[in-house]
Structure formats: structure tokens, C-alpha cells
DRENNU-595456 format. One line per 5 residues: their letters; for each residue x, y, z of C-alpha. Coordinates in pm, whole numbers, padded with zeros to 5 digits. Each point is the difference from the previous one (the first is absolute). Layout:
! DRENNU-595456
A = X/Y/Z  ...
This chain:
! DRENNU-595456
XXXXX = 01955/02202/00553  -00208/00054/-00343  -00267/-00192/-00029  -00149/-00166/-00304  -00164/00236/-00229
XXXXX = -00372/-00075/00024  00017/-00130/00348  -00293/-00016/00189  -00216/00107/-00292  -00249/-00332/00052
XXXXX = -00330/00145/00124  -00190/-00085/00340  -00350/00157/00137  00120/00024/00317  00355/00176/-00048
XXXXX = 00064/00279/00146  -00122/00043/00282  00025/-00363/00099  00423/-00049/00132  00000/-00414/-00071
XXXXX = 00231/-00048/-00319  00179/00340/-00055  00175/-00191/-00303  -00324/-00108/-00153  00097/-00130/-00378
XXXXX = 00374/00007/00088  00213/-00332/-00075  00195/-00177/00187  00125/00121/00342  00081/00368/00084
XXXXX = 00346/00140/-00185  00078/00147/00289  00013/-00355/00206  00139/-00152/-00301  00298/00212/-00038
XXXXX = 00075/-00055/00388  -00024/-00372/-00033  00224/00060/-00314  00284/00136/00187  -00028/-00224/00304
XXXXX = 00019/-00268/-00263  00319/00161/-00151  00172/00022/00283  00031/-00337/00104  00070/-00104/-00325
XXXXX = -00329/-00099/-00114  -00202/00024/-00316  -00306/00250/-00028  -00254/-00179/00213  -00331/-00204/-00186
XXXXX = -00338/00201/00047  -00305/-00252/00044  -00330/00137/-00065  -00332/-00136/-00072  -00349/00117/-00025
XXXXX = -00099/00367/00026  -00360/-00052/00003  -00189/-00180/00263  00262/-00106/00176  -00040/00091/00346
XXXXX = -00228/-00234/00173  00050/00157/00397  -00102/00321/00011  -00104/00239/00315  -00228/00300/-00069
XXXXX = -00075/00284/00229  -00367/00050/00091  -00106/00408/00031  -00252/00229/-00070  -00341/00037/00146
XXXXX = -00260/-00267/00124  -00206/-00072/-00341  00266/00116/-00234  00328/-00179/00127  00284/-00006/-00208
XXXXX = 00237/-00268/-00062  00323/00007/-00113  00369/00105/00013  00114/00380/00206  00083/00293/-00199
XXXXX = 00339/-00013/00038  00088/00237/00355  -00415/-00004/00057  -00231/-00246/00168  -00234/00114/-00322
XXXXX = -00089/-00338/-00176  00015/-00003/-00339  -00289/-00284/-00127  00131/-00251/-00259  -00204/-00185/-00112
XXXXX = 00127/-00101/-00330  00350/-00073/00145  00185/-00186/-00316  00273/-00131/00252  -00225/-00209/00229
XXXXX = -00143/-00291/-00076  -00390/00048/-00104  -00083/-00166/00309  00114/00232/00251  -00179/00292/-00223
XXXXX = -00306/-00223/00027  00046/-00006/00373  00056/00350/00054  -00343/00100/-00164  -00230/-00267/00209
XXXXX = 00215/00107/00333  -00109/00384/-00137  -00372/-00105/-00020  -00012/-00247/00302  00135/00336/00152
XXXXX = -00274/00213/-00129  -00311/-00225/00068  00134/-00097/00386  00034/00366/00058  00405/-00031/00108
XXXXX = 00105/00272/00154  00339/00108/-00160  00345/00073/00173  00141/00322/00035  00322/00110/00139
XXXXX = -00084/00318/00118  -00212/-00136/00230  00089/-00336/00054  -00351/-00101/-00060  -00224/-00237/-00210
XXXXX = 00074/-00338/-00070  00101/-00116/-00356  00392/00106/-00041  00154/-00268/-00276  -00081/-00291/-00193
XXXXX = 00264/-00301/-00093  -00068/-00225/-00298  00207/-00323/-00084  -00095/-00223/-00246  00117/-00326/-00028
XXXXX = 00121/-00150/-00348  -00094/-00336/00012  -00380/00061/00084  00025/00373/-00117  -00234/00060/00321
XXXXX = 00025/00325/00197  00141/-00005/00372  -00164/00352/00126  00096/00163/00317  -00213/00349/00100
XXXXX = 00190/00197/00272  -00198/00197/00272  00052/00259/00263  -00185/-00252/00208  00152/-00244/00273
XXXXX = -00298/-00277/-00165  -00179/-00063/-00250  -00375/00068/00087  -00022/00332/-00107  00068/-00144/-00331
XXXXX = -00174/-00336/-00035  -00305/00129/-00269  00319/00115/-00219  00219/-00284/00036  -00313/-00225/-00053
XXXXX = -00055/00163/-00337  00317/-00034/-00077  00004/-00323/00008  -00293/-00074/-00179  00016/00230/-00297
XXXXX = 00344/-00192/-00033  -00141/-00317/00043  00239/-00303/-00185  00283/00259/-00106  00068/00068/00414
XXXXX = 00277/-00165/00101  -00029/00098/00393  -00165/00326/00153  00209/00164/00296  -00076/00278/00258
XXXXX = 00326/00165/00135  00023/00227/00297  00167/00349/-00068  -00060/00233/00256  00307/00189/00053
XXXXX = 00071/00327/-00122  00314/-00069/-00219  00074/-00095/-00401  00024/-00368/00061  -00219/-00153/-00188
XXXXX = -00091/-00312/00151  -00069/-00060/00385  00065/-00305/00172  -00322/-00160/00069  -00159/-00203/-00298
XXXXX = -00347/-00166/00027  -00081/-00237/-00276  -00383/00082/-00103  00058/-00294/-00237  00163/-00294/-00279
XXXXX = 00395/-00116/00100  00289/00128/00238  00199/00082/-00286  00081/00022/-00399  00188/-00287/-00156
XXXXX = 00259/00066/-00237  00291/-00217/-00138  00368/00024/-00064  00176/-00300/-00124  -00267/-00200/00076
XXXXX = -00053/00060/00344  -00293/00187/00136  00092/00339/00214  -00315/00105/00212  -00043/00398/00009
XXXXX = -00250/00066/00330  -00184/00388/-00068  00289/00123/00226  00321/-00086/-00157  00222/00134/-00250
XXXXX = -00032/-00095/-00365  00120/00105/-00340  -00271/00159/-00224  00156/-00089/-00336  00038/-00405/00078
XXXXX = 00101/-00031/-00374  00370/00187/00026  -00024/-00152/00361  -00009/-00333/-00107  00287/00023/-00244
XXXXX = 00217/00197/00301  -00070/-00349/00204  00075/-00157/-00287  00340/00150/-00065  00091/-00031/00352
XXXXX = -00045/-00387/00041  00204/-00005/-00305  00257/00093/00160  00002/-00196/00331  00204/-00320/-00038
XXXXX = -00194/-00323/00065  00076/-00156/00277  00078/00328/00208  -00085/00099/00309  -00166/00347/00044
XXXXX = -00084/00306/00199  -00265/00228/-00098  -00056/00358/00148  -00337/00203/-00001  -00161/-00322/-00144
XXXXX = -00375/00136/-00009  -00226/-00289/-00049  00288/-00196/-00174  -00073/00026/-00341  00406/-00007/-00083
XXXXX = 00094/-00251/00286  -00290/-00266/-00043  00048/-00026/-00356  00361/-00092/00008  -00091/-00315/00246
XXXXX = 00025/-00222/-00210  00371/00062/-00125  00116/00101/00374  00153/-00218/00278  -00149/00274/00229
XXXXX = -00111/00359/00061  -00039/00225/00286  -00247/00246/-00057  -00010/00362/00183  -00317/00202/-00030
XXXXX = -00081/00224/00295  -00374/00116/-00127  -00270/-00213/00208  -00269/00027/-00309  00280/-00144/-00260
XXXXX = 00109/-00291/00254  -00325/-00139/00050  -00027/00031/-00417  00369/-00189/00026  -00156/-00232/00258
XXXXX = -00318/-00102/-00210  00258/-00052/-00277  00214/-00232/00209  -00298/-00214/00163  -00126/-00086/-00344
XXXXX = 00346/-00173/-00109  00082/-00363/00062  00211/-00052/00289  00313/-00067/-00212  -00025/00327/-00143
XXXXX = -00112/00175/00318  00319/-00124/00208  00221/00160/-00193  -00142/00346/00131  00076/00186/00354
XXXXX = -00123/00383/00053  00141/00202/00116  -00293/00298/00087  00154/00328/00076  00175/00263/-00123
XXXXX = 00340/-00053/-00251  00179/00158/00195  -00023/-00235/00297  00022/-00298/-00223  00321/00096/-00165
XXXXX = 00174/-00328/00140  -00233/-00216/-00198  00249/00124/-00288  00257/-00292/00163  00069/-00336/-00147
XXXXX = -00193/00055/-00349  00075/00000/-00336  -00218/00266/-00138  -00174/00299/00169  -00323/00195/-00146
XXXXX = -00143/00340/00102  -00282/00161/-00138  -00039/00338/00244  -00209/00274/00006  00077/00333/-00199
XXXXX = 00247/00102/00322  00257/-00303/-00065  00157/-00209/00187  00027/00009/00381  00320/00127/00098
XXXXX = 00052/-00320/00269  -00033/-00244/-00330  00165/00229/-00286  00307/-00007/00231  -00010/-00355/00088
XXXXX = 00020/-00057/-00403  00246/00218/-00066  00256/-00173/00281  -00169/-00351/-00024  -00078/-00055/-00340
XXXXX = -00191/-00294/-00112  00135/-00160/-00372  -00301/00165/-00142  -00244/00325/00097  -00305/00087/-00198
XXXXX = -00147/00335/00055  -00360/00075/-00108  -00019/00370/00069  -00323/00231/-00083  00205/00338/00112
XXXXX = 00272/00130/-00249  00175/00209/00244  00036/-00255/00275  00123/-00247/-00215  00279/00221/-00121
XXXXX = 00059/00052/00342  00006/-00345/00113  00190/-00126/-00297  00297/00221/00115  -00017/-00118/00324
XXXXX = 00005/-00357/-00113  00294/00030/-00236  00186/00227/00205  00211/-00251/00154  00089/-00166/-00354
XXXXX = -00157/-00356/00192  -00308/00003/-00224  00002/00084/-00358  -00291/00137/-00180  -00066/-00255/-00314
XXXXX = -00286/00095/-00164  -00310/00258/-00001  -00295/-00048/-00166  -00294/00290/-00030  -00381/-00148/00000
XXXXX = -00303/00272/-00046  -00218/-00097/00319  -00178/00304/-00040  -00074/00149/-00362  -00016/00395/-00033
XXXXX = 00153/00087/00279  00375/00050/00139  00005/-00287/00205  00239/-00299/-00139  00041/-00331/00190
XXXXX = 00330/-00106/00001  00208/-00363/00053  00336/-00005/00031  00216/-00254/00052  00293/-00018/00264
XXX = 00247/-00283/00018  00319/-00060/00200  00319/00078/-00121
């Protein structure tokens, strides 16, 4: 499709080389997404769905950088897109000032502890990526340096630095263990260096613990409203199932208009964020919760005897054991959260396919500014 004339004009130091908002200064969601969404929508008899967008400055408050270069003159930032060449930004306008903050005292804790820097090639030195969350109530920085190193000795000078060029705007300082050869960013060994287990956020009032490990949104304004548009449309009263829960930021904040919810989350660092979340309610609240740890897929009967299901799965979609189990068992009502375009389409076939469920509305929220991602909720309901 066309796009806009003057699209992507909006100027920013750091593009190109750096790949992190190929849309930079573009409204909205991508046309291209739009227009599918469009025609999904018109085909089910449907108007053209809403587009929810919010700030496109500062707005992402989780960020992981990549850590290359050469011992005394790291660099920190996002790859060159097909490269493991970091491109430095500094003045990122998309991140809150926080995590730019933390990305230049990581850079000189670096410098004066004499870090040796990671390098593919090799598979050698020790400072590979650096994770930054900050938390909105206290605006404090959780801070997370990952190493080629199976503990955190050879980096205890840096780390110490770290933490005290920080000082009151540290949240919690982490060490975690990388040391295979592979993408994946995070290993799974975290030692706290220091401050709390985990950053506190909260969605309808109720507080959703995020440990260094687990999966969170990095725009928490859009995801707040996507929560919020869900419980909207859960009736109170119901009982619930919720797939790929994470640390429960949808299910614990409909508690207190649900009977009950079973909750399926098969990651072990987003359980024990759901499980922090669930020891800090009051027992009335926490009874109406089992877990169901594992993957979807395995938990598809928990879809049984409920009024209202919600799944929020990764960019690959549903699991084929649970998107079948809809399709032939529907509940009254299914609410998809989806973060990959394609899949949904995919799934949203599937689920309609057999003329049981019905899809009854779509709405289009932009999670991710300047880029082609959309997040997606769509709502299914039983014919």
C-alpha cells in the first residue's frame, strides 16, 4: 500500500544504521496490518477495527541492549540489522530517560573495571547484553548485566560501580549467566547483587510482580488499556481460563469480578512472578486461583466448565492441542490477545471454521510505535 506522504520524515540521531523503529514518525499502526485487519473485519461482518495508540516518545520502559566492541570502548546498543555491529544510542527518544541514563553508567562502570567485552567469533570476553526495566511507581531502574561467565566474580568491581553511581534511582542490580554460544539473550541463572526479587506494577488495582527473568510488555501504557479492554469484556461473576498467563497481569486483575480462574503459564521465571503476585493477595482472593504450570497445549482441558476463556500467546499462536479444543468445544466467550499478525489470521480461521464460534469484534492497539508490529484482541463468542 501507499503510504502517507511525508512518512517517516521526523528526524532521529541514531537512524539509519540503528534497525529499532523502521516507521519512525509514522502514525498509527502499519497500512499494511491495517488493511489485513480491515478485511478480516469485513468478512465476518464487522466494522473497520478501532486503532489504540498512545505515546511515541518515552514510552518503552523494558529495554535489552547488546553489549560489543572492545574492552575500554564497549558499545551499547541495538544490532545493525543482519550484523552483530552495535549501533550506540544514546539519545534514544523512545526509551524512557532512565534506561539512557543506565546505559551510559553501565558504559563507564565497563570502562573503569576493565570488562572484557563479548565477541562471537570467539566466544570470548564477558560482557554480552544489558536489560533495563524501570518501574513506574518509583521510576527506579531494575538492571540486569549478562556475562559469558557461569558467576559473577569476574565482574564484582563493575557491578559494584554500578550500583553505586546509581545509587537511589536502582531499583535492583542482577548478574545473569550466559555462556552458551547461541542468540538467546538471557541464560537461566540469575544472582541478585542487590534491592527486591522483582518490579511492582499494577493493573486494576492489583500488583503483578515481574522477577529480571520473565516476560513483560515495554510500553505498559497501551498495555494497560489492552488489560483494560479485556476485563471489560469478561462478565462478572464468570468463571475463567487463562492461557500463556505470564506473571498474570490480565488474570489477577480480573479477581475481583471472577468466581474463578485457572491460570496456564509454562515459563518457570513468569510463575514465580505469578506466584509472588498470588502470595501477596488475601486468602479470599487467592482461592479463587489454581495453576496450571506447563505448556497450553497440555492444559487445553482447563478450557471445560467456564464461561470465558483468555489467551495471550507468543508471536507463533495458539497451540494446535488448545486452538482445536476451541474450535470443537467452544466456551460462550474467547478473547484472543495476539502479538503475531499472521498467526492470528491463521488461528482465527481455524476457530471459525466450524461456524461454532463467531468472531465479534477486533480491535487494533499500537504496543509498539514505528514499527510493523500491531497487537491485536479479538473477540470470539459462541454461536
Amino acid at each position: 500500500m501507499t503510504r502517507p506522504v511525508g512518512a517517516g520524515s521526523a528526524s532521529c540521531p541514531h537512524r539509519p544504521p540503528c534497525p529499532g523503529c523502521p516507521r519512525f514518525g509514522e502514525p498509527g499502526i502499519a497500512l499494511e496490518a491495517l488493511a489485513s485487519l480491515t478485511a478480516l473485519a469485513q468478512q465476518h461482518g464487522l466494522p473497520p477495527p478501532q486503532v489504540v495508540s498512545g505515546a511515541t516518545a518515552a514510552f518503552r520502559l523494558r529495554a535489552r541492549l547488546a553489549i560489543r566492541g572492545r574492552s575500554g570502548a564497549p558499545k551499547i546498543g541495538m544490532f545493525q540489522s543482519g550484523t552483530h555491529r552495535v549501533v550506540p544510542i544514546p539519545d534514544c527518544s523512545v526509551q524512557h530517560p532512565a534506561i539512557n541514563h543506565v546505559a551510559a553508567v553501565v558504559h563507564g562502570a565497563l570502562v573503569d573495571a576493565g570488562v572484557p567485552i563479548y565477541a562471537e567469533a570467539t566466544h570470548r570476553g564477558l560482557a554480552r547484553y544489558l536489560q533495563v526495566v524501570v518501574e513506574r511507581a518509583t521510576q527506579r531502574v531494575q538492571v540486569v548485566l549478562v556475562a559469558n561467565a557461569a558467576t559473577p566474580e569476574p565482574l564484582e568491581r563493575c557491578l559494584d560501580l554500578v550500583r553505586d553511581r546509581l545509587g537511589d534511582q536502582l531499583h535492583s542490580l542482577w548478574f545473569n549467566a550466559q555462556c552458551q554460544r547461541s542468540n538467546t539473550i538471557l541464560g537461566a541463572d540469575f544472582r541478585r547483587w542487590c534491592g527486591p526479587e522483582s518490579v511492582a506494577e499494577r493493573f486494576g488495582g492489583m500488583a503483578v510482580h515481574y522477577p529480571p527473568g520473565a516476560f513483560g510488555q515495554s510500553n505498559l501504557e497501551i498495555a494497560e488499556r489492552i488489560i483494560g479492554h479485556v476485563r471489560a469484556r469478561v462478565p462478572a461473576g464468570a468463571r475463567a481460563s487463562e492461557f500463556y498467563a505470564g506473571v498474570g497481569a490480565i488474570g489477577l486483575s480480573l479477581l475481583p469480578q471472577l468466581r474463578e480462574i485457572r491460570m496456564n503459564e509454562v515459563s518457570p521465571q513468569s510463575l514465580h512472578g505469578l506466584a509472588l503476585g498470588l502470595a501477596a493477595l488475601p486468602p479470599a482472593e487467592r482461592d479463587k486461583v489454581s495453576v496450571l504450570a506447563g505448556p497450553a497445549g497440555d492444559a487445553a482441558e482447563a478450557t471445560s466448565g467456564v464461561d470465558v476463556v483468555i489467551a495471550d500467546p507468543p508471536r507463533k499462536g495458539l497451540d494446535r492441542a488448545l486452538a482445536g479444543r476451541l474450535a470443537a468445544e467452544p466456551p460462550a466467550r474467547f478473547i484472543y490477545v495476539s502479538c503475531g499478525l499472521d498467526s492470528f489470521m491463521s488461528d482465527a480461521a481455524l476457530l471459525t471454521a466450524s461456524g461454532q464460534l463467531r468472531l465479534a469484534e477486533i480491535t487494533a492497539f499500537n504496543l509498539m510505535p514505528f514499527t510493523e508490529h500491531v497487537e491485536t484482541v479479538a473477540c470470539f463468542d459462541r454461536t
